[in-house]
C-alpha positions as CSV (number, residue, x, y, z in Angstrom):
1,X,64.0,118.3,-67.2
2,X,65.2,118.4,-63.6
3,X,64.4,120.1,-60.5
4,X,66.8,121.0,-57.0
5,X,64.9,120.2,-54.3
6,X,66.5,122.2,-51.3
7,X,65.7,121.5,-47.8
8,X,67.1,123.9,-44.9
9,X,67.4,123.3,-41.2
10,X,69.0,125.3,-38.7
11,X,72.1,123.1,-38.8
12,X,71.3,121.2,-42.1
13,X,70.2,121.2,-45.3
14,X,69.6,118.2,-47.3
15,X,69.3,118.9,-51.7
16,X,67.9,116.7,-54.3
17,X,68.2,116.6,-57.8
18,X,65.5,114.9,-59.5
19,X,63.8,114.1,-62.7
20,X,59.8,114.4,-62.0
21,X,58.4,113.0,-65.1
22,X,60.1,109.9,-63.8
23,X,60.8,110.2,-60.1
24,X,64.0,109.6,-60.9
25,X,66.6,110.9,-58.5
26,X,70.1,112.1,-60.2
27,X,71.5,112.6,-57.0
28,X,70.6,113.4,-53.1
29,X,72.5,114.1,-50.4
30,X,72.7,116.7,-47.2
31,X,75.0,119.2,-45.5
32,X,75.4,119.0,-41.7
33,X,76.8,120.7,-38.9
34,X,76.1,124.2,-40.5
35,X,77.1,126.7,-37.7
36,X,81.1,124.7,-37.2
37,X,84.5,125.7,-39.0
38,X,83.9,124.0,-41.8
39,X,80.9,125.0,-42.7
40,X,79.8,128.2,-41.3
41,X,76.7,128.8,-43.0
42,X,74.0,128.1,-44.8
43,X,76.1,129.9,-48.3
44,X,79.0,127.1,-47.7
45,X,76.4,124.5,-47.0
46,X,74.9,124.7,-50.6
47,X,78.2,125.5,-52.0
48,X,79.5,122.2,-50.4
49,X,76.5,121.0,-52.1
50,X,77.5,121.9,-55.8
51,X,81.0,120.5,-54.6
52,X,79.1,116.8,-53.7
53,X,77.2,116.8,-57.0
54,X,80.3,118.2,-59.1
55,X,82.1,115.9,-57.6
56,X,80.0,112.8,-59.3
57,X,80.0,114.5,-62.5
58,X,76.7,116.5,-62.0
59,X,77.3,120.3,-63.3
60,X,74.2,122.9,-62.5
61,X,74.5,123.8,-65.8
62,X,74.1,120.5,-68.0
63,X,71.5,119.0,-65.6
64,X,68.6,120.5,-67.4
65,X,67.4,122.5,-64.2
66,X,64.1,124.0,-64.4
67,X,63.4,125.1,-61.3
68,X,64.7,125.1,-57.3
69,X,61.9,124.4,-54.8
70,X,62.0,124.7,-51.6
71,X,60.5,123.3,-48.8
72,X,58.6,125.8,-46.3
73,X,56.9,124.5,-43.6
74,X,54.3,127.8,-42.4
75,X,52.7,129.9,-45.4
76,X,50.3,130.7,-42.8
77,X,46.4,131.4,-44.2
78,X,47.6,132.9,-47.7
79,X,49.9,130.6,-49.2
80,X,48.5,126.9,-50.3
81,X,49.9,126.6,-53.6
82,X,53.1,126.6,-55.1
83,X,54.3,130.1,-54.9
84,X,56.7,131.8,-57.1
85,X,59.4,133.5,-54.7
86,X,60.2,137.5,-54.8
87,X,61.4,139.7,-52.2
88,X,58.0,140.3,-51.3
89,X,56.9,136.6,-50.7
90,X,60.5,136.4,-48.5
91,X,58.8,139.6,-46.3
92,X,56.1,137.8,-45.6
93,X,57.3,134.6,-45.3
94,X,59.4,136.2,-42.1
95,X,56.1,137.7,-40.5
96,X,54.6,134.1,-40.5
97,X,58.0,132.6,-38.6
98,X,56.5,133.1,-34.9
99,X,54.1,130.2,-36.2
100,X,57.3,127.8,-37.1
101,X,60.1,129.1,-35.0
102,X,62.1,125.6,-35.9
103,X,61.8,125.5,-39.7
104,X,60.8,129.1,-41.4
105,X,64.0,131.2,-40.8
106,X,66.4,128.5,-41.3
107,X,64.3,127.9,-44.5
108,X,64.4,131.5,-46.0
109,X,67.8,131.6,-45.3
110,X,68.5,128.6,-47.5
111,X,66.2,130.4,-50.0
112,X,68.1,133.7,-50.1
113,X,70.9,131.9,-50.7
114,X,70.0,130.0,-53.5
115,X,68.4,132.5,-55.1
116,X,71.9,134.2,-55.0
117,X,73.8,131.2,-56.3
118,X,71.0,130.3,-58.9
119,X,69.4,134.0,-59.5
120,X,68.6,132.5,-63.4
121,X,66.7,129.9,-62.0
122,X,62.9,130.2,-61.0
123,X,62.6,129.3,-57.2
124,X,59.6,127.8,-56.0
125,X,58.1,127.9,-52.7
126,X,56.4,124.0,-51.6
127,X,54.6,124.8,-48.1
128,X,54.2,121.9,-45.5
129,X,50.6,123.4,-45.1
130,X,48.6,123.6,-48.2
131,X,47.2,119.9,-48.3
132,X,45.4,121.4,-45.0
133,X,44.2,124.3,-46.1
134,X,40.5,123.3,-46.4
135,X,40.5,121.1,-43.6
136,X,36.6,121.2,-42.3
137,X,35.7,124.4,-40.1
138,X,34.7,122.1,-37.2
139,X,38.2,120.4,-37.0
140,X,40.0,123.8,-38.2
141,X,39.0,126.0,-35.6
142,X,40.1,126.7,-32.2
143,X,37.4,127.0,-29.6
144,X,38.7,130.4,-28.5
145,X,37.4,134.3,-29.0
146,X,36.5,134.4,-32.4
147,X,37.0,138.1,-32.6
148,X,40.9,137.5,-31.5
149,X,41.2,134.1,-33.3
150,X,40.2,136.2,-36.9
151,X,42.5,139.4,-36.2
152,X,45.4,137.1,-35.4
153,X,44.9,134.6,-38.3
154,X,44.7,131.7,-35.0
155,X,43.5,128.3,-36.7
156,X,44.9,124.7,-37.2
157,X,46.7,124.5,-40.0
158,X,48.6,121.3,-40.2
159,X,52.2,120.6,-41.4
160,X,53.8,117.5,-42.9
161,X,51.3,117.6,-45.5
162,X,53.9,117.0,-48.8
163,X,54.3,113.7,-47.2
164,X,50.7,112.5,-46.3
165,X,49.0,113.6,-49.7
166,X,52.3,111.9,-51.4
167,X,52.1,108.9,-49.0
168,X,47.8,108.8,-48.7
169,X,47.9,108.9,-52.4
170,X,50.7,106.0,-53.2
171,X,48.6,103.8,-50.8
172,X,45.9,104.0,-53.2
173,X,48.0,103.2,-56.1
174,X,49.4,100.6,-53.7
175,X,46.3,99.2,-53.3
176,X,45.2,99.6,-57.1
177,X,42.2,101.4,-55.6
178,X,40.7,105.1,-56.7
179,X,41.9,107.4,-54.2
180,X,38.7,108.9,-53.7
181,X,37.2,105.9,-52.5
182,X,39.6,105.8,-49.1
183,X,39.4,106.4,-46.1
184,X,43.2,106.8,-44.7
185,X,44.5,107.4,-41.6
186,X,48.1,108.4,-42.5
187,X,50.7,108.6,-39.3
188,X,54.0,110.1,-40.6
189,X,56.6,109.2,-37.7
190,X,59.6,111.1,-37.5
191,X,61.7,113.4,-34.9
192,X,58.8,115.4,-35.9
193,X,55.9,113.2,-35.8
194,X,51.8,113.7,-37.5
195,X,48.4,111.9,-37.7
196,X,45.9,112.9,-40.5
197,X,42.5,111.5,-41.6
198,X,42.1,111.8,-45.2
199,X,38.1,111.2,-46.2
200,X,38.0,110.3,-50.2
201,X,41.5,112.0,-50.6
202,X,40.1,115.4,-48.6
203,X,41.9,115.8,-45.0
204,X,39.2,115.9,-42.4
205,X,41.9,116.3,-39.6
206,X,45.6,116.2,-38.7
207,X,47.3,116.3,-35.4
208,X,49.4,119.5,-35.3
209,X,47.7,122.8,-35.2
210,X,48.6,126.3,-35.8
211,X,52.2,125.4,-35.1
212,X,53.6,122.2,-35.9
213,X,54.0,121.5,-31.4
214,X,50.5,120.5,-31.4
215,X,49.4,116.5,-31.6
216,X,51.8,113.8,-31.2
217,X,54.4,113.5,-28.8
218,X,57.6,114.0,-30.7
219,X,61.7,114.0,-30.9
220,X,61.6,117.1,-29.2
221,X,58.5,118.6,-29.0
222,X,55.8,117.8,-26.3
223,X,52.7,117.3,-28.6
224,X,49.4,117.7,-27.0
225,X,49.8,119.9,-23.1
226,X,46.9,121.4,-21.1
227,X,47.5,125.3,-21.7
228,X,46.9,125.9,-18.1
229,X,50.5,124.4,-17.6
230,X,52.0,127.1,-20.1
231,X,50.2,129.8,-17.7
232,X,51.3,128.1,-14.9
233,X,55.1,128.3,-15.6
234,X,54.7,131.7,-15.9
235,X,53.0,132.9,-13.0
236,X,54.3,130.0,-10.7
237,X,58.0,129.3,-11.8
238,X,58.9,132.7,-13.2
239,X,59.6,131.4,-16.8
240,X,59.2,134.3,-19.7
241,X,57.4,133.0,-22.8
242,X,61.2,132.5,-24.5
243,X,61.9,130.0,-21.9
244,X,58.5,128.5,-22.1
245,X,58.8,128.0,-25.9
246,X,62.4,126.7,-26.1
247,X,61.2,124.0,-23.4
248,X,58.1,123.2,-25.3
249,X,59.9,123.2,-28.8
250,X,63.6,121.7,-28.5
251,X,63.7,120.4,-24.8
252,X,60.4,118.3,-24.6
253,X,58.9,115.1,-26.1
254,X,61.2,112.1,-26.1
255,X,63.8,114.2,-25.6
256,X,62.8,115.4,-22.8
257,X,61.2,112.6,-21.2
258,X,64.2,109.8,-21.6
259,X,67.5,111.8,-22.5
260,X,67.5,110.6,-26.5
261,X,65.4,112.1,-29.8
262,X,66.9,109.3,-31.9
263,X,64.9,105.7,-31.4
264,X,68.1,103.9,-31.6
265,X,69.3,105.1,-28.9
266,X,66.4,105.4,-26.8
267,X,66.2,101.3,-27.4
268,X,69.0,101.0,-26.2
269,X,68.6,103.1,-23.0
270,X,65.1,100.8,-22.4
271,X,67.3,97.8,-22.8
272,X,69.8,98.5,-20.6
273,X,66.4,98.9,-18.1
274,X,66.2,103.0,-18.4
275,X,62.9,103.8,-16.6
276,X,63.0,107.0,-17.6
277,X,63.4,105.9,-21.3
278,X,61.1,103.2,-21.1
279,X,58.4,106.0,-19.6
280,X,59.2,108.4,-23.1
281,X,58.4,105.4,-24.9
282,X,54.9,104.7,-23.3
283,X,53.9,107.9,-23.2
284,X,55.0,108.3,-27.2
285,X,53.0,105.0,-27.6
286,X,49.8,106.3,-25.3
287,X,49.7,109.2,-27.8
288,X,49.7,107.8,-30.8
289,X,47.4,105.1,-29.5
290,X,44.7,107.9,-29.1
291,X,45.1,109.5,-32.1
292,X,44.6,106.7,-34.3
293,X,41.5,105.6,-32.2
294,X,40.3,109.0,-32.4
295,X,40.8,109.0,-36.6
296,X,39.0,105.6,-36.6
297,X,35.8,107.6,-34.8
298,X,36.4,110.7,-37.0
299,X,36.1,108.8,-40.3
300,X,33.5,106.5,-39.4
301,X,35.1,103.5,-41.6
302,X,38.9,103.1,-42.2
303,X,40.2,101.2,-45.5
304,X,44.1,101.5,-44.5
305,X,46.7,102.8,-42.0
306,X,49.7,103.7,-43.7
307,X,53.1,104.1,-41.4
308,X,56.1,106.6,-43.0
309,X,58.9,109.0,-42.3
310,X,62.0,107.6,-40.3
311,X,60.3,106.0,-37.5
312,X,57.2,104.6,-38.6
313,X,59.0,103.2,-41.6
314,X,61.8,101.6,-39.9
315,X,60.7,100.7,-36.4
316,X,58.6,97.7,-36.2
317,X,58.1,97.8,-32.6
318,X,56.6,101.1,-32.8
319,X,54.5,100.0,-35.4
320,X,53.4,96.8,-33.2
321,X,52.9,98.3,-30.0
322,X,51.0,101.7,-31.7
323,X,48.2,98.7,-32.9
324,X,48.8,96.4,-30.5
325,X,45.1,94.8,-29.2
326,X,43.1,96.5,-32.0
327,X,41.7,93.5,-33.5
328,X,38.3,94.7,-32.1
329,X,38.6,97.6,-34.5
330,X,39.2,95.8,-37.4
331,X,43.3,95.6,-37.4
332,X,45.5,92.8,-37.6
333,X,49.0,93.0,-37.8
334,X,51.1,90.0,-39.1
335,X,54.2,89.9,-36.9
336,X,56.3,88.6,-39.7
337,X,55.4,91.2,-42.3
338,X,55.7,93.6,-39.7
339,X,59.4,92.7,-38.9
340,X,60.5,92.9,-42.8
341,X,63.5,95.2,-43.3
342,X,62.1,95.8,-46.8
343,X,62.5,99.3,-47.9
344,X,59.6,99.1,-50.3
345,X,55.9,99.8,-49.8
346,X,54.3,97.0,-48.0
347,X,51.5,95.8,-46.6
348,X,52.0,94.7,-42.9
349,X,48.1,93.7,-41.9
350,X,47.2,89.8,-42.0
351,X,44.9,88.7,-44.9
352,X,41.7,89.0,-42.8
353,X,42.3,92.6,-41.5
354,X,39.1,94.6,-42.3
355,X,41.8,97.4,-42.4
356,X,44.5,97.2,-44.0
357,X,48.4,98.2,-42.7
358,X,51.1,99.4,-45.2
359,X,54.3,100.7,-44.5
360,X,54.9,103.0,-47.1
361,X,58.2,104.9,-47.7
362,X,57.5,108.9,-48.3
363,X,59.4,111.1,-50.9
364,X,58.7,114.3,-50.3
365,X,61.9,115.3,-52.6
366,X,59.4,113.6,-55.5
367,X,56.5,115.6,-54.5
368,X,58.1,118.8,-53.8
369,X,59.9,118.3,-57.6
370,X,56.9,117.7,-59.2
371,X,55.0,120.7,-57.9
372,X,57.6,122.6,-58.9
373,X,58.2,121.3,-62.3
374,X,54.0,122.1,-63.1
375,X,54.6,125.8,-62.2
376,X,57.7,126.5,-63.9
């Protein structure tokens, strides 16, 4: 019994085709540069994508396929569960796009596609959201208008959560300890980057809000701003909320700040004595630095701080400097463990850290594939 994971960007889409009773993965891979010659769309992208797994043997119709989920980042106040897709779910899924400007359209088109290509197939809909639906009232809602905040559905609703109930949850199993008797602060580090606090496996609070700019400074994205500034830009600078959004959303964060979204690169800028790139990467650090201190006060007590995502589970500097001094607070980290290449989960925390540090590799494929496989 197998599932097809499918994952679509605007210029992407990454596929998976795995077993979930196992977590075995028959085959992964991802389509890029969607929008050139050669692949002009997201219909050639998954097509290319039945050519890369026919190609090692793997026919859609002798793998066993159960289901194809999908990954959707905004289902908005309505949809927390795995949802059975129609042509009235895809409706609504493109009133709630304003929330998720990056990820929901490119995302329905890969599902209108695939439900074309596979229309004998159940497709599933796996939002980013639902591990944050019942996030406490006090940390959910926005001190605005209550009377505007309830016509226009305006909370925090969180994103990335796939990967910290996957990741929050394998710490526990990491640990060999229930997962209600954590308290987890889970920082999931990508060009897209997240914080949660996870209270006896509950989420008490997450970094991104009713749109996934809010929180961390990111690859692209600014994170946290003062909303005055947003105002400002329009009144001051003449810049019409389009402007304002593609700034916020593709030309900030990192990005904007030292010239790179990749890490790699951004290193090497900072080595080569980039102030600019060296500023990107002290305000990223500054950020994150809060947040996590902010977690420790939210939960009270902390049991583990677990690292994932491309970032947080390959950079070790990041991981250093982000808990750099924080002995105080109970963490340690061991230089050494820290610098491992492993690609394993992995505790990084000396022996005597009161909290512990793993770096622990997320599958959202697995989780997405599992959901799936319990609704079909």
């Amino acid at each position: 019994m197998t599932v097809l994971v499918i994952n679509s960007g605007s210029s992407s889409l990454k596929y998976a085709v795995v077993k979930p009773a196992s977590g075995e993965f028959l085959a992964d891979g991802i389509i890029e540069q969607i929008g050139s010659a050669q692949v002009p769309d997201h219909d050639a992208a998954l097509r290319a994508a039945f050519d890369e797994l026919a190609g090692q043997g793997l026919h859609l119709d002798t793998l066993g396929l159960v289901a194809v989920g999908h990954r959707v980042v905004h289902g908005g106040k309505a949809f927390y569960c795995p949802t059975l897709i129609d042509s009235e779910l895809i409706g609504k899924l493109e009133e709630l796009s304003p929330l998720a400007p990056l990820h929901n359209p490119p995302a329905i088109l890969g599902i209108e596609v695939a439900r074309k290509l596979l229309p004998d197939l159940p497709h599933v809909a796996v939002f980013d959201t639902a591990f944050f639906h019942n996030l406490p009232a006090a940390s959910a809602t926005y001190a605005i208008d209550r009377e505007v905040a309830e016509r226009w559905d305006i909370r925090r609703y969180g994103f990335h959560g796939t990967s910290h109930e996957y990741v929050s949850q394998q710490a526990a199993a990491f640990l060999d300890r229930p997962y209600e008797s954590l308290n987890q602060i889970v920082l999931h580090l990508g060009n897209g980057a997240s914080a949660s606090a996870i209270a006896g496996g509950r989420p008490v609070d997450t970094s991104m809000g009713m749109t996934p700019m809010e929180g961390l400074v990111m690859g692209t994205r600014s994170g946290d701003i003062d909303p005055g500034i947003i105002l400002f830009l329009r009144r001051a600078a003449g810049m019409d909320v389009e402007d304002i959004d593609t700034m916020l959303n593709r030309q900030s964060g990192v990005l904007g700040l030292g010239g790179e979204n990749d890490f790699r690169a951004l290193r090497k800028r900072i080595e080569s004595g980039d102030e600019n790139a060296q500023l990107a990467y002290d305000v990223y650090i500054h950020r994150l630095r809060k947040y996590v201190g902010a977690y420790l006060a939210v939960l009270g007590s902390t049991d583990v701080i677990s690292f994932t995502a491309g970032v947080g589970e390959n950079d070790a500097t990041v991981r250093r400097d982000a808990l750099a001094g924080l002995s105080a607070l109970g963490i340690q980290i061991d230089e050494e463990l820290n610098a491992s290449p492993s690609r394993e989960a992995r505790r990084i925390s000396t022996p005597e850290s009161p909290v512990t540090v793993l770096v622990v590799p997320t599958n959202e494929e697995l989780a997405i594939a599992t959901a799936c496989a319990a609704l079909a």
